[in-house]
N, C-alpha and C positions, 0 to 999 in steps of 0.2 A: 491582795498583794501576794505574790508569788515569793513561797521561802525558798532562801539561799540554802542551797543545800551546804553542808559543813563533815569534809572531806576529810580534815586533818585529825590524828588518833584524840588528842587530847578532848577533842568535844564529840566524838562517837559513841553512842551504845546499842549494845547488838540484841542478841536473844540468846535465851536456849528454848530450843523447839524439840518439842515432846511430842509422841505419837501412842495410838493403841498398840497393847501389848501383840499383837499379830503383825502386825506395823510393824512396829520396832523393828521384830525379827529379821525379817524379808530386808529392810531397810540395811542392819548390819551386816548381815550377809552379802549382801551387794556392795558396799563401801569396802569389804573384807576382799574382794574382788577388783575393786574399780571401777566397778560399772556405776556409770550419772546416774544422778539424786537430781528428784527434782519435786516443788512443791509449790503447793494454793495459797495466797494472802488474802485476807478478806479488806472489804473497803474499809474496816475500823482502823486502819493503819493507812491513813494517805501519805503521811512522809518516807513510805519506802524509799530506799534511795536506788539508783542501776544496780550497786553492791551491796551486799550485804553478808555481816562476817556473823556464823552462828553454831553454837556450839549443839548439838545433839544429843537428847539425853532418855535412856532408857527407862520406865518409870515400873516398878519390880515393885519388892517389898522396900527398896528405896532407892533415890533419886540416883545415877550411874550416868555420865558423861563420857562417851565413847567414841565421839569425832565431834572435826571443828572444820568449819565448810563456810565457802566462799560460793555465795548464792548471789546469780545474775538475771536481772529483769529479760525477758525472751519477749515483751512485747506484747501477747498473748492475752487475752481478755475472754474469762468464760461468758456468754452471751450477755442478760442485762446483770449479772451479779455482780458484777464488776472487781471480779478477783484478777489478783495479778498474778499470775504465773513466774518462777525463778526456777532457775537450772543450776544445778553446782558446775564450777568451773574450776574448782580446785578443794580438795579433801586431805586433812590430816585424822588418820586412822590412831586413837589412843587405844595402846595395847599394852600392858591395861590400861581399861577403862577408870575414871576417878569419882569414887565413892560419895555420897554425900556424908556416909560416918568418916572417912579417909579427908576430907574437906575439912569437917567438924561446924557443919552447917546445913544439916539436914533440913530445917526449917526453911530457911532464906533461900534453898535453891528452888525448895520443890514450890513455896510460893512466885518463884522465877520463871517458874516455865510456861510459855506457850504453845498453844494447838494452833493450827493451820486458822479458824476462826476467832482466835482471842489472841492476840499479839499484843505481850507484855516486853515493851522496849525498855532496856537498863538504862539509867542515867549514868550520864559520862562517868563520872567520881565512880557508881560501884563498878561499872564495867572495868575501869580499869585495876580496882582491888581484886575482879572475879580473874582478870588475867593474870595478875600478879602471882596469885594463888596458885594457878596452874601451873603458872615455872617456878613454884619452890619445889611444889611437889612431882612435875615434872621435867626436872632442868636439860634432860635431853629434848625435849619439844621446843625450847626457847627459840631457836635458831627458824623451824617450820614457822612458829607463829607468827615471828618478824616476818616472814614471808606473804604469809595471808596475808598481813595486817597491810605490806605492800600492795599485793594485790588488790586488796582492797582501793585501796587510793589513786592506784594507777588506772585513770578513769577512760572508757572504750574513746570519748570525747577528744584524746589528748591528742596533740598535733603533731607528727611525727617530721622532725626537723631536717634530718639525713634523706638522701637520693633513695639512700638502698629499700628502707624501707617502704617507703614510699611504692618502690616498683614493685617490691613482695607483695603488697595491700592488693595494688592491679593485677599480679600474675594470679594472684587467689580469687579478684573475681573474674576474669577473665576465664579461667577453670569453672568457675562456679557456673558463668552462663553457658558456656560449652554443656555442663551437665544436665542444665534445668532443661536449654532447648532439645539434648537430647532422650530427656526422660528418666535418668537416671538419677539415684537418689543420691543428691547434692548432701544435703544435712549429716547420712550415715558417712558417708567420704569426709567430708569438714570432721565429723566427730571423731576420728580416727587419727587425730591432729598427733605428731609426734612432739614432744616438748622438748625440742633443741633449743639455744637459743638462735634467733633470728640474723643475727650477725654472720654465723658460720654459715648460713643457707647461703646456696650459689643461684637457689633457682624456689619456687613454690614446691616445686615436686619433693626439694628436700623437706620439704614438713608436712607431706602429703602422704599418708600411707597408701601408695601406689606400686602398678605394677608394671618392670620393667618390661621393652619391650624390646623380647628375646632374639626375634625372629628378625635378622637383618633384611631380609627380601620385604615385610612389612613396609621399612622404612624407606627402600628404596623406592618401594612403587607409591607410596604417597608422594614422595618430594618428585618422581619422576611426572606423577599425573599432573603434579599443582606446579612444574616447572620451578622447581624449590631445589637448589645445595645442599648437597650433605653439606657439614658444620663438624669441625673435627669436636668443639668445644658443646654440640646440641646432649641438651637431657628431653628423655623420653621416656612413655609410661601410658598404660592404657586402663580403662574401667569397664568394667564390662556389668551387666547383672544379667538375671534369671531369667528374661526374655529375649535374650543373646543384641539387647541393644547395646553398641560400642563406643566409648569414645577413646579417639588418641590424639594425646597432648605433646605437643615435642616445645622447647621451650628454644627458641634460635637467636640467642641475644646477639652473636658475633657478626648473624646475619644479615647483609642490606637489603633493607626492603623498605622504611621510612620515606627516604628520599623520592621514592618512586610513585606510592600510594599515600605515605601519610597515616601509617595505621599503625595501630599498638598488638589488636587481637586477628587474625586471618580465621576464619574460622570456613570447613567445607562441609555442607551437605551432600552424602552419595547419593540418597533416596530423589535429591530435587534437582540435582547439577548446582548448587547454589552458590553463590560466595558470599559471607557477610564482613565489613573490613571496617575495626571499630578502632578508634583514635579514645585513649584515655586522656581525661583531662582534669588535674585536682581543683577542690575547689576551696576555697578560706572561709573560715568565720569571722564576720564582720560584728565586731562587739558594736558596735552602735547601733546598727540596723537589726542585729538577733537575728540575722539569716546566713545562711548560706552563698555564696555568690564566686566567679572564679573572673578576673582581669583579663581583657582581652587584648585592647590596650597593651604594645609591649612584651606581647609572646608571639609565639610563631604559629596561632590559630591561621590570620591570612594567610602563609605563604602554604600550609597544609590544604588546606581550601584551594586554594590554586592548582595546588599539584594533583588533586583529587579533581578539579574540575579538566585538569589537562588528558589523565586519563576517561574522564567521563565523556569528552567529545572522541576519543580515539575506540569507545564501543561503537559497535554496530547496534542499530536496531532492528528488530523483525516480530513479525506476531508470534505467540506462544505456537510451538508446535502440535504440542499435548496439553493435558488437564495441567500436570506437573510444575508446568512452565509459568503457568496461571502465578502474577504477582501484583499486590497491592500498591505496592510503591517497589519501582524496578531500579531506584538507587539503591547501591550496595553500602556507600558508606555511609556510615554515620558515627557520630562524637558522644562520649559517656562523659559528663561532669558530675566528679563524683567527691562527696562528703572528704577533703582529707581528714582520716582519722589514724590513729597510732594500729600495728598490725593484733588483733587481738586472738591469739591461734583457737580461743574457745567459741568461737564465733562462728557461729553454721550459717548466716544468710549472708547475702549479694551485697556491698555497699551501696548505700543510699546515695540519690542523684536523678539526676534529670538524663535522659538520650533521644536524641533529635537525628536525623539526616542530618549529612552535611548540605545539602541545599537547601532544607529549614531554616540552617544557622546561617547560613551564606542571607536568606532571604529576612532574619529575623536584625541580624546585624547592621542592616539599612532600617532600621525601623525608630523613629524617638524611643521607646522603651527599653531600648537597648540604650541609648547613652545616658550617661551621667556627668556632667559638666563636660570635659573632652577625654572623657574614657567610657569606651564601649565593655562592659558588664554583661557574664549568662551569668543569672539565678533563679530562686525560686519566685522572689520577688515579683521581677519584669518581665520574668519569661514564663507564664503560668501553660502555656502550653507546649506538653513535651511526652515521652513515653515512661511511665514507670518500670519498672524491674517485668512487673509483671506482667503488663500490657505487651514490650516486647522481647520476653520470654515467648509467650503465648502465640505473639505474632510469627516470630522466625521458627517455631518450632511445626506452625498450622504450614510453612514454605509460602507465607505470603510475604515476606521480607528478602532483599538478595538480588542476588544477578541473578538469566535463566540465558538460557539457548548460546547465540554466539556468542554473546555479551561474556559468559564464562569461559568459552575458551579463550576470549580476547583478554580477558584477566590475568587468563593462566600465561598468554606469552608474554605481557607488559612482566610479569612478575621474574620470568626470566631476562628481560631484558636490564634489568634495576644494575646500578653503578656501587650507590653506598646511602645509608641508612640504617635500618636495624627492623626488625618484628621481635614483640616480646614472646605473642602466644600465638603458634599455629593448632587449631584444631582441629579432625579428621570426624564425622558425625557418620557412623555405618549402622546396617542392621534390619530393623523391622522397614518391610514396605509401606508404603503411603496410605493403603487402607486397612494396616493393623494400626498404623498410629495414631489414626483420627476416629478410631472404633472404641465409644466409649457411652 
């Protein structure tokens, strides 16, 4: 029988996790900085939960508690040992540190602490006496620890109820796949996350530590190539790294493009002529079924499907010209149904989900599996066939996904012809040639 996890403070106990005296060091000096903490669980500890609240503690001539860290499951499995891997996601730095003679419980702490292979979990009752403790004698901390102690709780699972957020979630992965296809390292970017709150963001960029983009003639000749509006209200920002591979994100919310193609993310390859034009779609948790699944029934999947197939009969066809041109599946669009979850800014990977063509869905949506009494359902459920994150990463990044030859210029003037609508994320893919980036 699978345990209920138990979220709420009053039935939580954490740790304090102890390290070798070389350890320690290294370890404080970096929290002393900011720089992510991160560590090994071993399998004697199955009820980790995604969170976990832990104090730190430096082991001398005696027990020294010097941070309190909010540790996140990353997923992560070392081969069959079966440790879990956690990342801090958030750190209160005690300065000073608090004594075990300063406590007046040298005994009970230092029997309290845990190594990376022996996880000694507090029972709720002391955990919450070991906290109390801490805001007598540090009553300036009070306020931080209430805040872990949120963090803690506030679980990556949570359903984010508002529009706005929602569309941050997709603009962050929309970015995210922009970066993976282009090679660039997604995780160091996400981990640069700035801690505004999310309300005040206009755009992903604002919680993105990006780089503006300076250079007006830039902009011009991207939106001029891809038949794209300046947008007086566009944010913009480019990533570059050490191989001079590029990407540039411009974020066009004001802009119509919806109505035309039906797409959330526009994304261009230079290296291949490519367009790839992806439609987000959230998906719900179905407490009865324990899945994932998004209604189709009663949203505007058909009438996007239509408008995507109206331009899909108005491409031209032709054989590839060159190697370049070479694609596996020469429809551009396709639809991401993705995990809704609340935006969680400590979070380096792509949201979870299914991605299909739109003429998979178009061909999956005539299919029994797809209904449930008189409503048509994508999940994971009925729809076991689909592309993971990684699958088409890999695929659009190899340029076997997309439009190629005329088919992309005929893109580019549908897109200037568009009336009203909107595009969340235009992406611009520059840089290495086709036979550095398949040289590996």
């Amino acid at each position: 029988m699978k345990r209920k996890r138990k979220l709420d403070i009053e039935n939580y106990g954490g740790f304090i996790l102890g390290f070798e005296p070389a350890r320690t060091e290294t370890i404080e000096e970096y929290i002393a900085t900011g720089y992510p903490v991160s560590e090994s669980f071993s399998s004697r500890d199955w009820n980790l939960q995604d969170r976990e609240f832990v104090f730190l503690a430096s082991q001398g001539a005696q027990i020294n508690l010097f941070a309190a860290v909010i540790l996140k499951k990353t997923g992560a499995r070392g081969g069959g040992t079966k440790r879990v891997n956690l990342r801090s996601i958030d750190i209160l730095h005690m300065d000073p540190p608090i004594s075990a003679s300063e406590a007046s419980c040298p005994e009970a702490l230092e029997a309290s602490v845990s190594m990376a292979d022996d996880v000694r979990r507090f029972e709720p009752k002391n955990w919450r006496i070991l906290n109390d403790l801490i805001r007598r004698l540090r009553p300036h901390l009070a306020e931080r620890l209430d805040e872990l102690n949120t963090l803690r709780t506030s679980i990556r699972g949570a359903v984010p109820r508002d529009q706005h957020t929602t569309r941050l979630s997709e603009e962050r992965d929309a970015v995210g796949l922009a970066l993976d296809i282009a090679g660039v390292d997604r995780k160091k970017i996400f981990r640069s996350v700035k801690r505004i709150e999310t309300e005040r963001a206009t755009s992903i960029l604002d919680i993105i530590d990006a780089q503006p983009i300076a250079e007006r003639s830039i902009i011009e000749s991207d939106c001029a190539a891809l038949q794209l509006a300046l947008s007086g209200e566009m944010a913009s920002a480019r990533f570059k790294d050490e191989r001079q591979r590029e990407v540039r994100i411009y974020v066009l919310d004001s802009t119509p493009l919806e109505t035309a193609t039906g797409v959330d993310l526009l994304l261009y390859q230079h290296q291949y002529r490519s367009f790839l034009l992806v439609q987000y779609k959230a998906m719900e948790y179905n407490q009865t079924e324990k899945t994932w699944t998004y209604r189709v029934t009663g949203s505007n999947v058909e009438v996007q499907l239509n408008a995507m197939e109206r331009v899909r009969t108005m491409l031209p066809r032709s054989d590839p010209l060159k190697l370049s041109d070479l694609r596996l599946c020469e429809d551009p669009f396709f639809f991401k149904f993705c995990e809704r979850r609340a935006l969680d800014p400590s979070d380096e990977g792509l949201s979870a989900g299914l991605t299909m063509t739109a003429s998979s869905l178009q061909h999956f949506l005539g299919l029994p599996e797809a209904r449930t009494g008189q409503s048509l359902h994508v999940g994971y459920e009925n729809c076991p066939r689909y592309l993971n994150n990684t699958e088409f990463v890999y695929l659009a990044k190899a340029g076997w996904l997309g439009s190629q030859g005329a088919a992309t210029d005929a893109i580019a003037q549908i897109l200037a012809a568009r009336e009203q609508g909107r595009i969340g994320i235009l992406a611009v893919i520059a840089g290495l040639e086709i036979t550095a980036l398949n040289r590996r």
